[in-house]
Backbone as CSV, one residue per row, in Angstrom:
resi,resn,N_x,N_y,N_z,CA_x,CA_y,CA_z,C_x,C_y,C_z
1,UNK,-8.539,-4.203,-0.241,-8.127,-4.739,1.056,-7.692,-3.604,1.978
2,UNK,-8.301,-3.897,3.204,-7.070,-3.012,4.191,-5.992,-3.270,5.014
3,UNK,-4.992,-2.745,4.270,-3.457,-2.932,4.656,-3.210,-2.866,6.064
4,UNK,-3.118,-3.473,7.306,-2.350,-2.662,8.180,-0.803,-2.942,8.477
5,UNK,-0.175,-1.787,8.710,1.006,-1.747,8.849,1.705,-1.923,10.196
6,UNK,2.323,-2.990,10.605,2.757,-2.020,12.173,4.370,-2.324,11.846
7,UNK,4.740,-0.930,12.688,6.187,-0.779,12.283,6.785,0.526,13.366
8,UNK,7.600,0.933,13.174,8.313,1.730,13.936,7.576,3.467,13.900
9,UNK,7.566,3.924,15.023,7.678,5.171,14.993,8.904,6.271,15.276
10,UNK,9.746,5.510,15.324,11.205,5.944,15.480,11.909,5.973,14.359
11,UNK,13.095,6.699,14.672,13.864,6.326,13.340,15.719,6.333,13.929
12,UNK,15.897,5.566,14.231,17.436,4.746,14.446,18.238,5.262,13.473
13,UNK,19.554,5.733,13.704,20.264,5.706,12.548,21.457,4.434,12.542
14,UNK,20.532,3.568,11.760,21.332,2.273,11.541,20.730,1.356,10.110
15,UNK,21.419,0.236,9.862,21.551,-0.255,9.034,20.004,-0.831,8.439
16,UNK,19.439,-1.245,9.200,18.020,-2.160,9.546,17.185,-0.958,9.265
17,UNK,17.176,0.485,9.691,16.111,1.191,9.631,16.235,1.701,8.270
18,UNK,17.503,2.218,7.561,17.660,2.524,6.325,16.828,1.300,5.333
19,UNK,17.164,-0.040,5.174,16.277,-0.788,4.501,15.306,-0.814,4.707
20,UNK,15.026,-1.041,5.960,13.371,-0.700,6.299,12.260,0.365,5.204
21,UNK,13.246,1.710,5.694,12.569,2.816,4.604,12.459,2.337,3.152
22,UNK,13.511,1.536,2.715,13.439,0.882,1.754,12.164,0.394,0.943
23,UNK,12.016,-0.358,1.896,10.688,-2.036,1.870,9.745,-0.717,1.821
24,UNK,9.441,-0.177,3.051,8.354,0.833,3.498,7.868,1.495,2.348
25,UNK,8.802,2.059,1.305,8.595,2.797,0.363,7.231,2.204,-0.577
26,UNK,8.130,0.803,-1.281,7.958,0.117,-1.870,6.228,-0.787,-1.708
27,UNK,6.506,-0.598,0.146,5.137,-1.211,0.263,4.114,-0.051,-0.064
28,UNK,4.313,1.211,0.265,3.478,2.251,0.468,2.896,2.145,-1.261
29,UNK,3.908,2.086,-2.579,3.416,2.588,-3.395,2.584,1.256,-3.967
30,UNK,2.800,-0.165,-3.346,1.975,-1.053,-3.910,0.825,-0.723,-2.935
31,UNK,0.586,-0.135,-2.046,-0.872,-0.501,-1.241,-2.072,0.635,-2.671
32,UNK,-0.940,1.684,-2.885,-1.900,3.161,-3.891,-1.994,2.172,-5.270
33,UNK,-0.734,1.698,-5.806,-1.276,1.655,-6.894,-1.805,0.502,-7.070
34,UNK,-2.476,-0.837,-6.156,-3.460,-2.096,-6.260,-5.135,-1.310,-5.178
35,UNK,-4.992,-0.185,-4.961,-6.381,0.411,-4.716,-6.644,0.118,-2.933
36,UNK,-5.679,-0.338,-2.867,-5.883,-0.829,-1.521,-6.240,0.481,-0.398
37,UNK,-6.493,0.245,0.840,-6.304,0.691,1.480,-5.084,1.015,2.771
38,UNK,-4.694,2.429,3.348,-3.696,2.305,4.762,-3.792,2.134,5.763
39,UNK,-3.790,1.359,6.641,-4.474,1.188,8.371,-2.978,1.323,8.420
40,UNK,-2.762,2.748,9.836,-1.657,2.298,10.606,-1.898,2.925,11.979
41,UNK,-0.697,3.088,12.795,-1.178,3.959,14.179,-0.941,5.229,13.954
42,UNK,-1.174,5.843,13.429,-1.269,7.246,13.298,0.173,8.185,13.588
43,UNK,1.167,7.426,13.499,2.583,7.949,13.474,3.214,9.125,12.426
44,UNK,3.743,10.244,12.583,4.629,10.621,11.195,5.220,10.352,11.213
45,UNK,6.293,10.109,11.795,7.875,9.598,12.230,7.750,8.497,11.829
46,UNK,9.452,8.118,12.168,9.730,6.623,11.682,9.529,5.589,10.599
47,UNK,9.426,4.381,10.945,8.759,4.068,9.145,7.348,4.449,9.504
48,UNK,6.081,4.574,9.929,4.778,5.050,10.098,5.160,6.213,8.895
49,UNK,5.902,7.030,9.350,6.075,8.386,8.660,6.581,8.045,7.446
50,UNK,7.451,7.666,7.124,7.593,6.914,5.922,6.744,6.517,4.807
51,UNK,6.087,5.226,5.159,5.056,4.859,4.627,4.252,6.009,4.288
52,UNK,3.141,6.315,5.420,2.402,7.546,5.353,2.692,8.661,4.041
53,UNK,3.950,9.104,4.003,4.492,10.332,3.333,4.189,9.929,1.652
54,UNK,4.875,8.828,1.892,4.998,7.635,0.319,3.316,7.767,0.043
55,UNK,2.616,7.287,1.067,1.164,6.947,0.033,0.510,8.374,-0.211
56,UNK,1.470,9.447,0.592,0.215,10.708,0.330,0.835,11.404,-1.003
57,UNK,2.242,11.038,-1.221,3.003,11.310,-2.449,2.406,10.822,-3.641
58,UNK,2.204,9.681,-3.281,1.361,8.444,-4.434,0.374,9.306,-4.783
59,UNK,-0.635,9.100,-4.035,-1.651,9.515,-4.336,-2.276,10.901,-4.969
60,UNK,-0.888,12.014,-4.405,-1.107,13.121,-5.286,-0.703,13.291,-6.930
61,UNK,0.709,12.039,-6.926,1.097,12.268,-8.098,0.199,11.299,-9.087
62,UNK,-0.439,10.540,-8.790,-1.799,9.403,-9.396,-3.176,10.923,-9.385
63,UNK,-3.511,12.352,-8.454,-4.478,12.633,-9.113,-4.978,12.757,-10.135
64,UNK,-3.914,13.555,-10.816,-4.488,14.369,-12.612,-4.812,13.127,-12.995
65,UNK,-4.521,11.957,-13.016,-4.687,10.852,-13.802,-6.332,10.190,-13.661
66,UNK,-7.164,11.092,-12.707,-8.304,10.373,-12.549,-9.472,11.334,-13.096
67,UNK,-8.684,12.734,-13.386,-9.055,13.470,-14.480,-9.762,13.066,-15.168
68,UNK,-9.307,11.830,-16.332,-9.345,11.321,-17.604,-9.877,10.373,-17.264
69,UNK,-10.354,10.187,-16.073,-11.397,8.843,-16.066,-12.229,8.812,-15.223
70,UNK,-14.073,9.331,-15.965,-15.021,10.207,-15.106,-15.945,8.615,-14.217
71,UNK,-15.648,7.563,-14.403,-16.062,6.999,-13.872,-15.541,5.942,-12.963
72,UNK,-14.346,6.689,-12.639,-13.419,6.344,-11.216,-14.220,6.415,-10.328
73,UNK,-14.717,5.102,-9.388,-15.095,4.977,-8.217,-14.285,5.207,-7.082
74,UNK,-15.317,5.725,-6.078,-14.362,6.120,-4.956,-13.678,5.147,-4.234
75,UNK,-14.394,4.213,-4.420,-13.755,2.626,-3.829,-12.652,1.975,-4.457
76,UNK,-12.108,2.364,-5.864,-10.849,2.442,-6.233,-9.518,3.427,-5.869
77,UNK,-10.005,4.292,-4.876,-8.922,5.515,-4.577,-8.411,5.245,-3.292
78,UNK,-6.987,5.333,-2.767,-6.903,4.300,-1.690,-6.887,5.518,-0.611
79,UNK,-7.505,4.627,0.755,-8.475,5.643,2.043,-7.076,5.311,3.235
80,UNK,-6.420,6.065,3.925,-5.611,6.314,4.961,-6.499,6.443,6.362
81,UNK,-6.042,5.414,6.867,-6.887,5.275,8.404,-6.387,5.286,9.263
82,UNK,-5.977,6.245,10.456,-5.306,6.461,11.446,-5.881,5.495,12.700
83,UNK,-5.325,5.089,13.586,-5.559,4.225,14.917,-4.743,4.456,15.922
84,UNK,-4.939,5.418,16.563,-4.854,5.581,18.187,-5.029,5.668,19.502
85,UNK,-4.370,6.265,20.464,-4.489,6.185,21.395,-5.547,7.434,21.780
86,UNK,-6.617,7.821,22.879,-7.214,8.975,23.001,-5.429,9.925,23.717
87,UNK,-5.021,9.382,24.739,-3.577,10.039,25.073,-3.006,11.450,24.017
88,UNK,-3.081,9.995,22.660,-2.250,10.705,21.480,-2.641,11.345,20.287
89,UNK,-4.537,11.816,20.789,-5.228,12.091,19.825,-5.136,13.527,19.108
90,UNK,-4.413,13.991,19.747,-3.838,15.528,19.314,-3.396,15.008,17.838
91,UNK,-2.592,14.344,17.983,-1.552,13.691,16.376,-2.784,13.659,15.342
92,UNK,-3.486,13.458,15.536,-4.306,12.967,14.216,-4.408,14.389,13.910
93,UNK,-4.441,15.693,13.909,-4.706,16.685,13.476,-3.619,17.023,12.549
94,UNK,-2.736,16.323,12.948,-1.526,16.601,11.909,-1.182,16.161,10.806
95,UNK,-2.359,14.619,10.668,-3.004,14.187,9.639,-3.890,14.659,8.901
96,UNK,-3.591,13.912,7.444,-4.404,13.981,6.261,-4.889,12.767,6.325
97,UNK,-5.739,12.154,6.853,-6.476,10.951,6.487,-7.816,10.968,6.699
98,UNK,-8.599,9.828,6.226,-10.247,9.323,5.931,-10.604,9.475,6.521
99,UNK,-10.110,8.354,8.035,-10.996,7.540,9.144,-9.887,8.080,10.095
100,UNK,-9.996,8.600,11.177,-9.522,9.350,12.323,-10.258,8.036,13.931
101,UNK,-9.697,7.307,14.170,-10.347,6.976,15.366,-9.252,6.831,16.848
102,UNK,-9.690,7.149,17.808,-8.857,6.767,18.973,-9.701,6.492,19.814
103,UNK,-8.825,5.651,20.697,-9.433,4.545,21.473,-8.759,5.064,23.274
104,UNK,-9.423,3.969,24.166,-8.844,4.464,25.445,-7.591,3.117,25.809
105,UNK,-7.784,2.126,25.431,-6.826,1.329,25.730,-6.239,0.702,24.330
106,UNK,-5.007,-0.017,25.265,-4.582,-0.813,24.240,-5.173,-1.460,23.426
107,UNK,-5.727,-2.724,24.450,-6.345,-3.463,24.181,-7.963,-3.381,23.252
108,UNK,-8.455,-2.232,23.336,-9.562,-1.605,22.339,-8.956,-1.181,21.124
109,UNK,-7.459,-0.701,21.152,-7.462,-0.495,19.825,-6.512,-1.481,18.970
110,UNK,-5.596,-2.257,19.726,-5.249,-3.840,18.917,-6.865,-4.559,18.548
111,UNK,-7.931,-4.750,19.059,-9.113,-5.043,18.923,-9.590,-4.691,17.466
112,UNK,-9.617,-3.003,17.400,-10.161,-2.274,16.059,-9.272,-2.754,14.717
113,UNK,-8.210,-2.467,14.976,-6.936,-2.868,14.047,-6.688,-4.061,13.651
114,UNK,-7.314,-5.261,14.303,-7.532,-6.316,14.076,-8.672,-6.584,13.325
115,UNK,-10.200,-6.032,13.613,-11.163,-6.369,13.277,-11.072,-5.165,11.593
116,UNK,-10.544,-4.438,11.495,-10.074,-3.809,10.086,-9.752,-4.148,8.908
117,UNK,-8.418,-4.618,9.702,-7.316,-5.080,8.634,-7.648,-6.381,7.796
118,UNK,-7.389,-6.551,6.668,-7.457,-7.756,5.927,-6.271,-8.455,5.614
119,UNK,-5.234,-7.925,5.674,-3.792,-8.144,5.761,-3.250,-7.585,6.901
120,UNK,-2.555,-8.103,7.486,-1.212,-7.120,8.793,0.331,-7.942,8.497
121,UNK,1.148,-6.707,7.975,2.148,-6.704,7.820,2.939,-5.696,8.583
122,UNK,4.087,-6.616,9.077,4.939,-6.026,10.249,6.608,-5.705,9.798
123,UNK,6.803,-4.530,9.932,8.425,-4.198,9.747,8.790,-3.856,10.938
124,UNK,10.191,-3.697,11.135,11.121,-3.456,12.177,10.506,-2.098,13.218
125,UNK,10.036,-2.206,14.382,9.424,-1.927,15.297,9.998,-1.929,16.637
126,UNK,9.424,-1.201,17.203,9.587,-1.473,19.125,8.603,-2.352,19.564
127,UNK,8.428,-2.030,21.311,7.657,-2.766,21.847,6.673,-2.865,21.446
128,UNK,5.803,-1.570,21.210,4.769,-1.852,20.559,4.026,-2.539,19.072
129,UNK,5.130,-2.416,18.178,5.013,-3.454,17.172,5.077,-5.088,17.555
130,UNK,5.884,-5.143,18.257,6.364,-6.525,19.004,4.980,-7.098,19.638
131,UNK,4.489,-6.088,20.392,3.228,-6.708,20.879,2.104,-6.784,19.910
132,UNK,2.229,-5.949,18.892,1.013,-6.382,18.104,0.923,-7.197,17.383
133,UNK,2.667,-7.783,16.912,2.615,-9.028,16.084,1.934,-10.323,16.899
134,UNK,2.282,-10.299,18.251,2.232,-11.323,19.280,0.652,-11.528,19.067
135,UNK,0.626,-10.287,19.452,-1.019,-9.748,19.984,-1.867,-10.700,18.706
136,UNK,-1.752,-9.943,17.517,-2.069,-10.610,16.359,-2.296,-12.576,15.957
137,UNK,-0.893,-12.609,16.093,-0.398,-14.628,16.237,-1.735,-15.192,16.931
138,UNK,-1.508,-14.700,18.125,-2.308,-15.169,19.317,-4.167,-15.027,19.081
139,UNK,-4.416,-13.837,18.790,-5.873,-13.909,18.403,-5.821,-14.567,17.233
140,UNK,-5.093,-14.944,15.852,-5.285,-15.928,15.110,-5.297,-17.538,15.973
141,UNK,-4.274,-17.406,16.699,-4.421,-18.992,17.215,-5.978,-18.983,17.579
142,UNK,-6.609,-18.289,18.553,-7.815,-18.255,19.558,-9.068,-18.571,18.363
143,UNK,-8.884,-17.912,17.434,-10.149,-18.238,15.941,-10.431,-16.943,16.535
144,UNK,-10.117,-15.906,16.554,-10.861,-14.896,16.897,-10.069,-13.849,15.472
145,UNK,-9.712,-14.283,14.789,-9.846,-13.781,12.977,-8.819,-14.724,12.180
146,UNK,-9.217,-14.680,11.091,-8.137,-15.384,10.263,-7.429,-14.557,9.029
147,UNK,-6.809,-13.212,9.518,-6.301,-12.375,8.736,-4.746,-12.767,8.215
148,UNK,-4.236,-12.804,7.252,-2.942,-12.733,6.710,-2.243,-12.036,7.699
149,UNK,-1.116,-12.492,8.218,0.036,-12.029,9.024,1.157,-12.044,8.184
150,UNK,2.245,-10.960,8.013,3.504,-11.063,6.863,4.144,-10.753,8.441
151,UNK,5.090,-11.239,7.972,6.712,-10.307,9.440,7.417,-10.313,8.143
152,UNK,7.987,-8.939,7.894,8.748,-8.514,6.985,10.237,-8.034,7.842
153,UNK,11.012,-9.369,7.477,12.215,-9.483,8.385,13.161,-9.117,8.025
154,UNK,13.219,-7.447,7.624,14.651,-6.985,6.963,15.903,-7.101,8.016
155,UNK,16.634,-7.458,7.023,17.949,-7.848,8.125,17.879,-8.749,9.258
156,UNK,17.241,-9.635,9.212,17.007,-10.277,10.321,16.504,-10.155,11.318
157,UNK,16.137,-8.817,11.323,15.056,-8.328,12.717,14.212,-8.737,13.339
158,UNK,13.723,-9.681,13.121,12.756,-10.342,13.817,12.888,-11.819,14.116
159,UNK,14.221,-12.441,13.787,14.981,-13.298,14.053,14.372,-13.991,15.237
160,UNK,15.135,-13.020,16.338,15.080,-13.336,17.707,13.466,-13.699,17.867
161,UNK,12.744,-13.186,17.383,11.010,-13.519,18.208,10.234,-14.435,17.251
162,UNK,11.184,-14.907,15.912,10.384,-16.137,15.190,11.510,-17.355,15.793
163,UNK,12.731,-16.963,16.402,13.511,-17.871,17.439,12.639,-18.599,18.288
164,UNK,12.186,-17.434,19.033,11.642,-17.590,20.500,10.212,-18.539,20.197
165,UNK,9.495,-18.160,19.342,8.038,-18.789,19.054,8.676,-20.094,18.412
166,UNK,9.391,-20.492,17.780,10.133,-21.716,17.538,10.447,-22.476,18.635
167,UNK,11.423,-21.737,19.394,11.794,-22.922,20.850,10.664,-22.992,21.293
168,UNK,9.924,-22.394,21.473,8.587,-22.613,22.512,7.748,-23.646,21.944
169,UNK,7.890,-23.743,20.952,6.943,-24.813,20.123,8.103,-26.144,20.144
170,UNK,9.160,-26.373,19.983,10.175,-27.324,20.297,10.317,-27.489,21.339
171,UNK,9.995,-26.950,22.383,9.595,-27.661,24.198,8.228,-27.998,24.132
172,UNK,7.605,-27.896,23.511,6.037,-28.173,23.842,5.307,-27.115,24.089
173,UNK,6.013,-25.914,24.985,5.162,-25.338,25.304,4.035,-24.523,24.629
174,UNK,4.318,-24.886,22.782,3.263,-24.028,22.017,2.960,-25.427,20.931
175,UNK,1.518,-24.989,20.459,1.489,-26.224,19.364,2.158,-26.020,18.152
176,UNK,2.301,-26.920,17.268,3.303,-26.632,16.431,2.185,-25.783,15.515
177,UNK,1.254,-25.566,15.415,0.067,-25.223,14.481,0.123,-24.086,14.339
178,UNK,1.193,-23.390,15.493,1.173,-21.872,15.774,2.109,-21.280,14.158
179,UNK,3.207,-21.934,13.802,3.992,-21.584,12.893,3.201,-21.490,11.658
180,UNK,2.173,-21.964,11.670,1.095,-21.784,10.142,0.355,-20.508,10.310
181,UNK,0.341,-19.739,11.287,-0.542,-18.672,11.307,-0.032,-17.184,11.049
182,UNK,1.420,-17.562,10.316,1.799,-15.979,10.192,2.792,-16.769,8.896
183,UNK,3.293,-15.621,7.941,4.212,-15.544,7.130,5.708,-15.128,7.474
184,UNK,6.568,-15.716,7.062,8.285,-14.626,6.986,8.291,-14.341,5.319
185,UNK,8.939,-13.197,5.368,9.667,-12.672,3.827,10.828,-11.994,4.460
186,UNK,11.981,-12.230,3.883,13.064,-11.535,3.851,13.648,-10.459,3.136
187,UNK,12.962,-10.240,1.896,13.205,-9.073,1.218,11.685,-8.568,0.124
188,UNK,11.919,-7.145,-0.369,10.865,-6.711,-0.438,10.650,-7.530,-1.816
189,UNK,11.199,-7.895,-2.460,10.413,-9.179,-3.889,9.808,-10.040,-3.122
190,UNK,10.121,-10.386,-2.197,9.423,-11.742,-1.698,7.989,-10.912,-0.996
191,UNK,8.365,-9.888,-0.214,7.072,-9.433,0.366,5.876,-9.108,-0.308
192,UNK,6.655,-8.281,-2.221,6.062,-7.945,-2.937,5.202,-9.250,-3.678
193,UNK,5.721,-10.373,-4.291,5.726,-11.635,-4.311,4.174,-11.902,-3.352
194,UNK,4.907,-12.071,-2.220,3.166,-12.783,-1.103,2.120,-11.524,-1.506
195,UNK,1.907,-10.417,-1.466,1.232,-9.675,-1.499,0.159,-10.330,-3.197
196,UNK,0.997,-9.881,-3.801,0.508,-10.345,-4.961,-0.785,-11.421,-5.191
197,UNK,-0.091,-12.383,-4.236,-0.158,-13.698,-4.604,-1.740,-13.560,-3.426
198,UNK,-1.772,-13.088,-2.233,-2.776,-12.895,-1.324,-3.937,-11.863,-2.536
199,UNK,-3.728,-10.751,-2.570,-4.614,-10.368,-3.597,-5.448,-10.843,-4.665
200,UNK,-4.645,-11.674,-5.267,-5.110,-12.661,-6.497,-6.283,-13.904,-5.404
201,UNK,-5.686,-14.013,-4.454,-6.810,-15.329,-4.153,-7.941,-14.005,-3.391
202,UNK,-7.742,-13.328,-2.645,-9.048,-12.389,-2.472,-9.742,-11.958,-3.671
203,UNK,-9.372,-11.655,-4.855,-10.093,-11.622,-6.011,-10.828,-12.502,-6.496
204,UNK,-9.796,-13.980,-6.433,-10.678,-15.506,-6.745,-12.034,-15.437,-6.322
205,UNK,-11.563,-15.113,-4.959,-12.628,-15.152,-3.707,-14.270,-14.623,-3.993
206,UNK,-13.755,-13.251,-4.275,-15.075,-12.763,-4.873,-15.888,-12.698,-6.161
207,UNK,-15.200,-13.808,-6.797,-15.973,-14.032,-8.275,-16.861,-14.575,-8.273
């Protein structure tokens, strides 16, 4: 599968971002060791950087181990895919990853990142995470993909905007159908938990 991540490129010194790194860790080393793949925006910093650091750690300390097994496919080794801005395309040089792409707008590269990902899972973020969860919801409502959405709500962080998509659907102004198109987890067993559990039916899937 390919993972995408959206999450912070900052790093706060507060309570929410410390767990964050937490989860982040945790997610980074399940994406290496279930073969998966990394889609993120091409961040070092923040949790981006985080994550990132974790899977390139993973993955070095998993080499020698493929040593001993000459018929490791490359499609089992997990591929890091950067997604940016052309603005911010300098950054990718500062990367170690697969797939290097940048785009000219937003909107072209929420597009790519969408049409990628097989999962999108969201941790504690700025605006721009904020908009891509939205961004995301919304092209699921439209049928324009039907990818797994997680909001990984450490500390409550995302409270306020599964609030807001709640009242809006309790005035009318959204259908209630909208609340089926994304996941909450509150801590990383539970995130670890859905992951699991999404994998196993993509496996079903392809038998």
């Amino acid at each position: 599968m390919n993972v995408f991540v959206g999450c912070s490129s900052r790093a706060p010194q507060n309570r929410i971002y410390e767990e964050s790194c937490k989860v982040a860790k945790i997610l980074a080393r399940w994406i290496v060791e279930n073969h998966h793949n990394y889609v993120f925006g091409a961040g070092k910093t923040g949790l981006m950087g985080v994550i990132y650091n974790e899977v390139q750690r993973k993955l070095q300390e998993d080499a020698p181990l493929s040593d001993y097994n000459e018929e490791l496919s490359v499609s089992n080794s997990t591929k890091i895919i950067a997604v940016t801005l052309d603005r911010w395309a300098e950054d990718l040089k500062e990367l170690e990853c697969d797939v290097k792409l940048a785009f000219n707008t937003l909107s072209e590269r929420k597009q790519v990142l969408f049409q990628l990902a097989d999962v999108m899972i969201f941790l504690p973020g700025g605006l721009g995470t904020i908009d891509e969860l939205i961004s995301a919801i919304e092209a699921k409502r439209s049928f324009e993909h039907q990818k797994e959405i997680i909001i990984c709500n450490v500390c409550g962080y995302f409270d306020s905007v599964v609030n807001a998509i709640d009242y809006s659907v309790n005035k009318g102004f959204t259908g209630s159908l909208c609340e089926d198109f994304f996941r909450v987890v509150n801590s990383e067993a539970e995130l670890v938990e859905t992951l699991n559990f999404l994998q196993e039916q993509s496996q079903n899937k392809d038998i």
